[in-house]
mmJSON file of the N, C-alpha and C atoms, coordinates in Angstrom:
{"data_MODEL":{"atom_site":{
"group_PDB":["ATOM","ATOM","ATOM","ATOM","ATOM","ATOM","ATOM","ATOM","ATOM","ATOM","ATOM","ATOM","ATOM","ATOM","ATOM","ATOM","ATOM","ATOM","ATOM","ATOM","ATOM","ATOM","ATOM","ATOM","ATOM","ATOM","ATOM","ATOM","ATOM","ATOM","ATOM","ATOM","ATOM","ATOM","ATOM","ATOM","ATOM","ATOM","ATOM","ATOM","ATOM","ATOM","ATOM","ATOM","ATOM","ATOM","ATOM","ATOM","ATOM","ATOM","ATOM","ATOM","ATOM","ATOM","ATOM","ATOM","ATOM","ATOM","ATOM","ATOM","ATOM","ATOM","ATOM","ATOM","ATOM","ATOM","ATOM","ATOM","ATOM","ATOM","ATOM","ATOM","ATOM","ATOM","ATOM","ATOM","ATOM","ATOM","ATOM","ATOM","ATOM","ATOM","ATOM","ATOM","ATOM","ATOM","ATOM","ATOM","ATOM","ATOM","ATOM","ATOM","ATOM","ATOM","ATOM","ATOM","ATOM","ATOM","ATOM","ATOM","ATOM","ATOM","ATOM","ATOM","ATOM","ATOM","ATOM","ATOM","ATOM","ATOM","ATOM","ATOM","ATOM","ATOM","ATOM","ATOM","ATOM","ATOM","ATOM","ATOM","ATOM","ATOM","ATOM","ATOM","ATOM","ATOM","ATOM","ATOM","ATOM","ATOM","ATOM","ATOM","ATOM","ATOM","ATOM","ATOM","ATOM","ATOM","ATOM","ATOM","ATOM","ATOM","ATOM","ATOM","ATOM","ATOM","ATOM","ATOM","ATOM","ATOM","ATOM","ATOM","ATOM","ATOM","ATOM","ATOM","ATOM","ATOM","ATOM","ATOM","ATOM","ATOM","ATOM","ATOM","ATOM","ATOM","ATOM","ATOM","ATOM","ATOM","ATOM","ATOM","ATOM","ATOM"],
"id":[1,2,3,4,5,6,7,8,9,10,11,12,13,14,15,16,17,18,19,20,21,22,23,24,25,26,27,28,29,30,31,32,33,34,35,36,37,38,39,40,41,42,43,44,45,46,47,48,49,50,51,52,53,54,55,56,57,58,59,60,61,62,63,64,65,66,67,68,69,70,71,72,73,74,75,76,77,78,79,80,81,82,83,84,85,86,87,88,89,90,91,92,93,94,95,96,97,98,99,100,101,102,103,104,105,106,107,108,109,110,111,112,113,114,115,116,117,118,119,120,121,122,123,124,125,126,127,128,129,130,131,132,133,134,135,136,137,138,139,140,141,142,143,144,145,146,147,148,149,150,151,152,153,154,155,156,157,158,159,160,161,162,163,164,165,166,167,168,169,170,171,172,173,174],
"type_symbol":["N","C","C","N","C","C","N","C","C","N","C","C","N","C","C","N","C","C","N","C","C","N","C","C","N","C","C","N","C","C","N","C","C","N","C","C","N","C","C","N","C","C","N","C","C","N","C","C","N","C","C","N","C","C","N","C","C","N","C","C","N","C","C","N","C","C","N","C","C","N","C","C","N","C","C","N","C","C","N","C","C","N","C","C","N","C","C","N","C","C","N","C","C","N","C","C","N","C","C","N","C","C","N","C","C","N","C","C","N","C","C","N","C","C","N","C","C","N","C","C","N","C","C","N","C","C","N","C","C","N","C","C","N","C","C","N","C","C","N","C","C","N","C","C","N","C","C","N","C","C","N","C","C","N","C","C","N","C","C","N","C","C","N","C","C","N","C","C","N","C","C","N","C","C"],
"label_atom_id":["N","CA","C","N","CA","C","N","CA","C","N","CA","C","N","CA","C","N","CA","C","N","CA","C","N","CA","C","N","CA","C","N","CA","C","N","CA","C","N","CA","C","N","CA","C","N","CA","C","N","CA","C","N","CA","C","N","CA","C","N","CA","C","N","CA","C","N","CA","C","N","CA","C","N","CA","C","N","CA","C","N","CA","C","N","CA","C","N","CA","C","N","CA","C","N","CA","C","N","CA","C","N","CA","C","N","CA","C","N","CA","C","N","CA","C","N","CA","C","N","CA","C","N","CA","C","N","CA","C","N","CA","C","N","CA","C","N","CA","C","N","CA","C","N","CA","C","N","CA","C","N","CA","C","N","CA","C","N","CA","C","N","CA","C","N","CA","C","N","CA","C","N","CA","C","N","CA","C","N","CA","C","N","CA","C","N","CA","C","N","CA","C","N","CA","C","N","CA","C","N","CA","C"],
"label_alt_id":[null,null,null,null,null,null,null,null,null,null,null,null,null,null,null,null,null,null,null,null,null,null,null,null,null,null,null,null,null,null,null,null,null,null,null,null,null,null,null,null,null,null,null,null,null,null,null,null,null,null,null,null,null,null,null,null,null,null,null,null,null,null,null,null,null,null,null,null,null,null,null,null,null,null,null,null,null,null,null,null,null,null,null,null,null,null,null,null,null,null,null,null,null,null,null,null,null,null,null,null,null,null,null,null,null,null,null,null,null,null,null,null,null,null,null,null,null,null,null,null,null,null,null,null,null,null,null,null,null,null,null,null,null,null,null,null,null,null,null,null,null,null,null,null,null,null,null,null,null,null,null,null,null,null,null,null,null,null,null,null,null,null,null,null,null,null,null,null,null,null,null,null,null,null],
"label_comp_id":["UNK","UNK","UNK","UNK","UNK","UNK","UNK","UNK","UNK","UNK","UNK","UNK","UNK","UNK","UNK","UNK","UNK","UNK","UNK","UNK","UNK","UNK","UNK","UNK","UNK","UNK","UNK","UNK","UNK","UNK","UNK","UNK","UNK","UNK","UNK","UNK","UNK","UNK","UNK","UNK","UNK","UNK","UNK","UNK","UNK","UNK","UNK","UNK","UNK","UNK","UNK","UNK","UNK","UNK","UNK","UNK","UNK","UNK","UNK","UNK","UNK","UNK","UNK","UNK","UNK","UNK","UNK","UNK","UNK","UNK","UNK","UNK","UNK","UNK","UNK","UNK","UNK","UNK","UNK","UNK","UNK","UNK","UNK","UNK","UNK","UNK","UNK","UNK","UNK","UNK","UNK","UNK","UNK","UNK","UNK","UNK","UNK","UNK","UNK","UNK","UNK","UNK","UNK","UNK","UNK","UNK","UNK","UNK","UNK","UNK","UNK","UNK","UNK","UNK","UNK","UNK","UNK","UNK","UNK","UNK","UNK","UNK","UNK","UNK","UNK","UNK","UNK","UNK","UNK","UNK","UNK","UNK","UNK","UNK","UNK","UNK","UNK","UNK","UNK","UNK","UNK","UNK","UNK","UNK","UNK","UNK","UNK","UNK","UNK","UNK","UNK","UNK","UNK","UNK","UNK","UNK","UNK","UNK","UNK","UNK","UNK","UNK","UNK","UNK","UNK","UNK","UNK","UNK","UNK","UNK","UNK","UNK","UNK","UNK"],
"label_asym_id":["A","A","A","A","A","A","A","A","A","A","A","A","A","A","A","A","A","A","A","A","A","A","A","A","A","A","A","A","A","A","A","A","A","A","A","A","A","A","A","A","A","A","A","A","A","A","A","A","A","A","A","A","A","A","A","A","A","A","A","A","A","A","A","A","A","A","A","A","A","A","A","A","A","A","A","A","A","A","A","A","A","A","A","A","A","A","A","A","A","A","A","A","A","A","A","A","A","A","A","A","A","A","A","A","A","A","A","A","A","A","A","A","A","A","A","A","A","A","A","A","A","A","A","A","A","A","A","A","A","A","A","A","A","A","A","A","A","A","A","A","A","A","A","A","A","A","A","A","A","A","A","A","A","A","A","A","A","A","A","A","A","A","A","A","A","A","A","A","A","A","A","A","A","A"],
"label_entity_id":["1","1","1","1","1","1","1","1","1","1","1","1","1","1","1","1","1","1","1","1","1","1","1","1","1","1","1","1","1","1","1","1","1","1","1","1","1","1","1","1","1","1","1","1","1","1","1","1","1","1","1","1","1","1","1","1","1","1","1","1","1","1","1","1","1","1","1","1","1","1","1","1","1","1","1","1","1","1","1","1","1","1","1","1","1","1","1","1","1","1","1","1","1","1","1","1","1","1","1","1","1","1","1","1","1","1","1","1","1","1","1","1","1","1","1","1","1","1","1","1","1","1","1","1","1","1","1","1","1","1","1","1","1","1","1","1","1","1","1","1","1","1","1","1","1","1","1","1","1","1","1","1","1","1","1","1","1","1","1","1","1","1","1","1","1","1","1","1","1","1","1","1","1","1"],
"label_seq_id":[1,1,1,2,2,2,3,3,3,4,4,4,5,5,5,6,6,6,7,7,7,8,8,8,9,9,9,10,10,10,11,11,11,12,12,12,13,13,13,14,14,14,15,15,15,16,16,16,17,17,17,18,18,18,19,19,19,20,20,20,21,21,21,22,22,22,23,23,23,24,24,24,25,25,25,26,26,26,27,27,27,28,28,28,29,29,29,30,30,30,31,31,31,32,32,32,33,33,33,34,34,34,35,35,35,36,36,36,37,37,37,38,38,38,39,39,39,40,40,40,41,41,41,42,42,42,43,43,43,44,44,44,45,45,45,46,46,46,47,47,47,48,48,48,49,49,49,50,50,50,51,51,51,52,52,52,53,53,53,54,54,54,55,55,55,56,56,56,57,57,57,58,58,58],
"pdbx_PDB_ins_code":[null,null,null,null,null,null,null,null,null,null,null,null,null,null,null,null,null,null,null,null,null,null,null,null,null,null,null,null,null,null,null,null,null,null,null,null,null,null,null,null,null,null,null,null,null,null,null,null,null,null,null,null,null,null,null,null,null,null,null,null,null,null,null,null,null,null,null,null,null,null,null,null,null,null,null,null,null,null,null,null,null,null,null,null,null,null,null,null,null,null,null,null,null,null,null,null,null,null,null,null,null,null,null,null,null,null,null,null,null,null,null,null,null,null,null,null,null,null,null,null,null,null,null,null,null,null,null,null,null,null,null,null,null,null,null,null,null,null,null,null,null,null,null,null,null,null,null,null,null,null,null,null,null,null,null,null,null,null,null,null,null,null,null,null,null,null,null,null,null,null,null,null,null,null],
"Cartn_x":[0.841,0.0,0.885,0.391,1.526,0.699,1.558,0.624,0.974,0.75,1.614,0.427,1.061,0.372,-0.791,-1.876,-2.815,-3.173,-3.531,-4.04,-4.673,-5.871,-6.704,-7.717,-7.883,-8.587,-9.773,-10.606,-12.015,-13.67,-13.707,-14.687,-15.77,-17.316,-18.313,-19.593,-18.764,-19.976,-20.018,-18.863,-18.995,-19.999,-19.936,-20.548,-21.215,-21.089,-21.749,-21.151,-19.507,-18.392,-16.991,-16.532,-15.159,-13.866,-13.492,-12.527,-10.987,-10.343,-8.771,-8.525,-8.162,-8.069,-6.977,-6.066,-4.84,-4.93,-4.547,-4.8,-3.446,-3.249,-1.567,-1.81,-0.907,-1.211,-0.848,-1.22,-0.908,-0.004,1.484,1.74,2.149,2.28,3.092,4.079,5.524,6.183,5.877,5.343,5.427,3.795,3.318,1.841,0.47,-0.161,-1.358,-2.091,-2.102,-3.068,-4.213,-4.47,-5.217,-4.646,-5.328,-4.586,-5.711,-5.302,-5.127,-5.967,-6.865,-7.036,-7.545,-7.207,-7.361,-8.124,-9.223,-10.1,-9.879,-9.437,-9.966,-10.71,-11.502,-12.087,-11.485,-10.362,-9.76,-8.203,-7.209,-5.668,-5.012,-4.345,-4.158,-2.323,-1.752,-0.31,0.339,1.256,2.413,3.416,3.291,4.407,3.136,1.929,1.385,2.131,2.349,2.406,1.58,1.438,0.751,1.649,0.7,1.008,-0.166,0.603,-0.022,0.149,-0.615,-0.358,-0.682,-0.321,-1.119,-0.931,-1.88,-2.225,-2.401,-1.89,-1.55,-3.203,-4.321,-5.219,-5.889,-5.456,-6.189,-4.823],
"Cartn_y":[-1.175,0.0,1.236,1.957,3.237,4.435,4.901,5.91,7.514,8.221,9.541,10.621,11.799,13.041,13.865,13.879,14.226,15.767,16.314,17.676,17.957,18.501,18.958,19.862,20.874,21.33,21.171,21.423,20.712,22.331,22.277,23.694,23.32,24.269,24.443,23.301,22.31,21.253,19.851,20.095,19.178,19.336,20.146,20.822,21.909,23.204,23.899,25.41,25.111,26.057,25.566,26.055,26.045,25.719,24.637,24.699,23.499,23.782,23.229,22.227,21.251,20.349,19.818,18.982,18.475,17.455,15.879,14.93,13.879,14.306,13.778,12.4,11.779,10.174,10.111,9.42,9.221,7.621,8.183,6.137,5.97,4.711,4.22,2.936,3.441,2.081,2.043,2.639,2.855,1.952,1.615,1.426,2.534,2.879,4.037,3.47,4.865,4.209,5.322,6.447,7.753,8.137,9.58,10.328,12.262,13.015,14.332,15.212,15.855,16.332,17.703,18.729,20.463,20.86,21.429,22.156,23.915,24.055,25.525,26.216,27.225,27.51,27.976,28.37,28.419,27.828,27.44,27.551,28.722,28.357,28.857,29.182,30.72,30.59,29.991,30.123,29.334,29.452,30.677,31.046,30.561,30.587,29.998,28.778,28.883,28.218,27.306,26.231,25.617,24.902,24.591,23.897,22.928,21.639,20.463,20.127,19.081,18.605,17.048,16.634,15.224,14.594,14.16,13.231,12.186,11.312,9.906,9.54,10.416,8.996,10.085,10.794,11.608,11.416],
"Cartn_z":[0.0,0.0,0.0,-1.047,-0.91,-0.015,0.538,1.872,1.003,0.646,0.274,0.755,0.315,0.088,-0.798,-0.392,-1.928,-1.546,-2.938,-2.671,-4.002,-4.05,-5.067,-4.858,-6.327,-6.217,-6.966,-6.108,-6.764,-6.895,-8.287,-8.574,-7.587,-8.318,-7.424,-7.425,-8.79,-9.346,-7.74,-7.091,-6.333,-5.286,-4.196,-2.905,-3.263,-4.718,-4.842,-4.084,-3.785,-3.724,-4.068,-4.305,-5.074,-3.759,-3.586,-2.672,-2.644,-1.808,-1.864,-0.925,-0.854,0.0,0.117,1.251,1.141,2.43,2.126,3.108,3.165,4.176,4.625,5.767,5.094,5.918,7.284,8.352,9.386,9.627,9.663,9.437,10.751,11.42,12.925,12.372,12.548,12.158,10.386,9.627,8.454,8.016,9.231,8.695,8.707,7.956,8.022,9.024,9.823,10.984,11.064,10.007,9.679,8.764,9.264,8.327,9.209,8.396,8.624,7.162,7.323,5.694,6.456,6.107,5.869,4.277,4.547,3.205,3.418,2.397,2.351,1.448,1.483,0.522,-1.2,-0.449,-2.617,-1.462,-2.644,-2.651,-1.989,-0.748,0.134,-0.333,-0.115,-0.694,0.169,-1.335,-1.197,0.34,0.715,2.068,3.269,3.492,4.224,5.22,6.687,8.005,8.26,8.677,9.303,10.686,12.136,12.902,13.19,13.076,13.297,14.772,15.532,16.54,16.881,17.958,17.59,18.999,19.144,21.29,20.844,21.467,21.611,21.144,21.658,21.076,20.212,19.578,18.363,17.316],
"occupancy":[1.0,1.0,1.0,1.0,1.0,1.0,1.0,1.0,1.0,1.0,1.0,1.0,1.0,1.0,1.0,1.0,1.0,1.0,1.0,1.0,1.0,1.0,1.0,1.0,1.0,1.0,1.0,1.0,1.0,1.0,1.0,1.0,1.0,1.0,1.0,1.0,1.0,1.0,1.0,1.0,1.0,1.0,1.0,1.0,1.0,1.0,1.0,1.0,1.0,1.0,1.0,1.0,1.0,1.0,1.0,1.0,1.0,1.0,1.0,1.0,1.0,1.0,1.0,1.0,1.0,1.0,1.0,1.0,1.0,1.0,1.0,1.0,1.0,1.0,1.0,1.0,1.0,1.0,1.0,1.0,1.0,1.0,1.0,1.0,1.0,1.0,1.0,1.0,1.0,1.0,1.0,1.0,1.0,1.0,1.0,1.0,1.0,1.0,1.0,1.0,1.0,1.0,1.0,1.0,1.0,1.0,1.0,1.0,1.0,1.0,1.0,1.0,1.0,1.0,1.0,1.0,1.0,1.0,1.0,1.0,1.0,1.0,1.0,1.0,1.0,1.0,1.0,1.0,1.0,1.0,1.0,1.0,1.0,1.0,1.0,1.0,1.0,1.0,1.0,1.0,1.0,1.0,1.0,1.0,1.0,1.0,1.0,1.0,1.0,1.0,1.0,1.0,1.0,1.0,1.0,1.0,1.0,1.0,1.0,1.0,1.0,1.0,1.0,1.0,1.0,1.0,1.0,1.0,1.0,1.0,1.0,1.0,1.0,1.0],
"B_iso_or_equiv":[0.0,0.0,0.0,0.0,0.0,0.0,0.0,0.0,0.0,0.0,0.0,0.0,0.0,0.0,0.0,0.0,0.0,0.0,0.0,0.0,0.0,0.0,0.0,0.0,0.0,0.0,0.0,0.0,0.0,0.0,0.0,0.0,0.0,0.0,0.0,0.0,0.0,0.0,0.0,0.0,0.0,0.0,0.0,0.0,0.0,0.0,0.0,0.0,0.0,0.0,0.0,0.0,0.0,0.0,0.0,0.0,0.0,0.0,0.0,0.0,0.0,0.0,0.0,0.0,0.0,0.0,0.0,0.0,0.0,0.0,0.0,0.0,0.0,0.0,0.0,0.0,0.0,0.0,0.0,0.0,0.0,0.0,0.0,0.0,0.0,0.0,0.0,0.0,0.0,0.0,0.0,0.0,0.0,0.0,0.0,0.0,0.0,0.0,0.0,0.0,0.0,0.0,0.0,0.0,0.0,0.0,0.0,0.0,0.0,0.0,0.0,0.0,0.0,0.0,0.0,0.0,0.0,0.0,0.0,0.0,0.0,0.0,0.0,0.0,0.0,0.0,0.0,0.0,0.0,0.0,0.0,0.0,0.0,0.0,0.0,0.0,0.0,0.0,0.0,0.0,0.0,0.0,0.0,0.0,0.0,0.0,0.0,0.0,0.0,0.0,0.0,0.0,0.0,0.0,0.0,0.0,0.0,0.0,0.0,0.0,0.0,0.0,0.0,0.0,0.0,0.0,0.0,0.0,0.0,0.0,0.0,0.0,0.0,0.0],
"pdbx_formal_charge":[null,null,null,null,null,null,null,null,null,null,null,null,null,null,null,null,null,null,null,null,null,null,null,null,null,null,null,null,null,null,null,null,null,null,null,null,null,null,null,null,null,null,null,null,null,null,null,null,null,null,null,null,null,null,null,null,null,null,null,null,null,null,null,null,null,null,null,null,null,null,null,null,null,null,null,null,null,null,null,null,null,null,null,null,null,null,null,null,null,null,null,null,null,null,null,null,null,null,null,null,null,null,null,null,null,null,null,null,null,null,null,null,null,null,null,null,null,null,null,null,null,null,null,null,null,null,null,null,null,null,null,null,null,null,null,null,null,null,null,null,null,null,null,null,null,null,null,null,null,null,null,null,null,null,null,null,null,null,null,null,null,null,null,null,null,null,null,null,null,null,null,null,null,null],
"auth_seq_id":[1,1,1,2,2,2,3,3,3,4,4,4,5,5,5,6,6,6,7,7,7,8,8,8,9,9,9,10,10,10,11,11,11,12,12,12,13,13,13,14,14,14,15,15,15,16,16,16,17,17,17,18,18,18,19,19,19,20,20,20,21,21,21,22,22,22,23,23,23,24,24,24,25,25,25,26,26,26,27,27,27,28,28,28,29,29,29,30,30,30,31,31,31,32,32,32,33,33,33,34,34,34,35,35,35,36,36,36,37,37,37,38,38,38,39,39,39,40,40,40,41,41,41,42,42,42,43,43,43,44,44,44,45,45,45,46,46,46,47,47,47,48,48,48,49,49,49,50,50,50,51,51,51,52,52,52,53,53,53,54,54,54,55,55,55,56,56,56,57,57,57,58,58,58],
"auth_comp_id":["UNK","UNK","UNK","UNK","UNK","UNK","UNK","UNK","UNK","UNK","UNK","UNK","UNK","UNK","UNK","UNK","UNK","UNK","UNK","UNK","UNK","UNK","UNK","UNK","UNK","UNK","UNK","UNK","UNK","UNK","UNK","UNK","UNK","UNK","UNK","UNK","UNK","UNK","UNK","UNK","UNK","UNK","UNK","UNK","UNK","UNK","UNK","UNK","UNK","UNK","UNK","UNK","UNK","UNK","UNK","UNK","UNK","UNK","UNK","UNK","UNK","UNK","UNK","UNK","UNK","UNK","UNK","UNK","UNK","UNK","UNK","UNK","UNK","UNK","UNK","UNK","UNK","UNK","UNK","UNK","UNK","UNK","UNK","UNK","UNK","UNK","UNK","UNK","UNK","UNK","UNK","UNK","UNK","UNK","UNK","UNK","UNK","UNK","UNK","UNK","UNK","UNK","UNK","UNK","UNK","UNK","UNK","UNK","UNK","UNK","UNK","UNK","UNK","UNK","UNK","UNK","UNK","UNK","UNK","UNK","UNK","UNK","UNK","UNK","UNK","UNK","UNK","UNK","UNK","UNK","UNK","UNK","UNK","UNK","UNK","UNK","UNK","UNK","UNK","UNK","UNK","UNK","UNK","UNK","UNK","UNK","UNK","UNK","UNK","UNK","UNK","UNK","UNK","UNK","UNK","UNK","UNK","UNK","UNK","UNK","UNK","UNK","UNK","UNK","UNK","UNK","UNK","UNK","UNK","UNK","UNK","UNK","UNK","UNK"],
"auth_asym_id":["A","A","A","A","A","A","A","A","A","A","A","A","A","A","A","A","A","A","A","A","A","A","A","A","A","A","A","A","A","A","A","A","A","A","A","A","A","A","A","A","A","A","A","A","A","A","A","A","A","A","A","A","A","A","A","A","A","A","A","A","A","A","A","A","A","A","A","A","A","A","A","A","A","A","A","A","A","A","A","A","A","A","A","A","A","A","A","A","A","A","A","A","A","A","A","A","A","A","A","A","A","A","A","A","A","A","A","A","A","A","A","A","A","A","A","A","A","A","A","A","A","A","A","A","A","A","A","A","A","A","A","A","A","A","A","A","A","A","A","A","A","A","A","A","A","A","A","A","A","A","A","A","A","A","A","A","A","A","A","A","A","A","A","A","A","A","A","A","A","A","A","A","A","A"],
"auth_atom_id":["N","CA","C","N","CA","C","N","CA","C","N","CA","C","N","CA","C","N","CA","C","N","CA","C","N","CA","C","N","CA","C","N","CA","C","N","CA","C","N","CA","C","N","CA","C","N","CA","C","N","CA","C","N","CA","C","N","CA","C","N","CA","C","N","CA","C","N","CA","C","N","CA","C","N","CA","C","N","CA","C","N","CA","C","N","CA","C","N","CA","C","N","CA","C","N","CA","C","N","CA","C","N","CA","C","N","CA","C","N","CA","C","N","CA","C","N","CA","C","N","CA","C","N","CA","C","N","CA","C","N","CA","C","N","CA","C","N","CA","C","N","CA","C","N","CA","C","N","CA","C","N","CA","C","N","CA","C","N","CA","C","N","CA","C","N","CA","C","N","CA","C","N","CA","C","N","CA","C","N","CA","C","N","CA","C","N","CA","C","N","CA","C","N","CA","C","N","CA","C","N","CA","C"],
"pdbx_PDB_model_num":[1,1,1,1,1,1,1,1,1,1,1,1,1,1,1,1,1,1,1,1,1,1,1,1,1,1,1,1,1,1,1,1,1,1,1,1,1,1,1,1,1,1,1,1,1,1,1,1,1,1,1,1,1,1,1,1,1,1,1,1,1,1,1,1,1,1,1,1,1,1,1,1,1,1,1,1,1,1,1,1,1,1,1,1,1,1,1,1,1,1,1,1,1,1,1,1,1,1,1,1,1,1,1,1,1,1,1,1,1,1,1,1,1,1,1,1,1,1,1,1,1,1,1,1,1,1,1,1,1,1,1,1,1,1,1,1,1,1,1,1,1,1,1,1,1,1,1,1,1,1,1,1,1,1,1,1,1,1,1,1,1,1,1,1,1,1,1,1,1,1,1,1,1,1]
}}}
C-alpha cells in the first residue's frame, strides 16, 4: 500500500463552492493508521504556516 500526500482542487460542481483540499497520511512504524485532511475555501499561498499537533489517542 503506498501511503503519500494528496491535494486537489475541486470547482463548485462538487458541494456547490469552489474549494482546496490536502490529506496527509498518518503512518506508525510505516503502517497508516489515519490520516489528517485540511479544506480551504480556494488555494491557500504558497508562504502559508501551518502547525499540526497530535495526542496519543487523536
Amino acid at each position: 500500500m503506498i501511503c503519500r500526500k494528496v491535494k486537489e482542487q475541486k470547482d463548485s460542481r462538487v458541494f456547490g463552492v469552489p474549494y482546496f483540499g490536502v490529506s496527509v497520511p498518518i503512518l506508525e512504524d510505516g503502517v497508516p493508521k489515519g490520516g489528517l485532511t485540511a479544506v480551504w475555501p480556494k488555494r491557500p499561498p504558497l508562504a502559508t504556516s501551518y502547525l499540526i499537533t497530535r495526542a496519543m489517542d487523536r
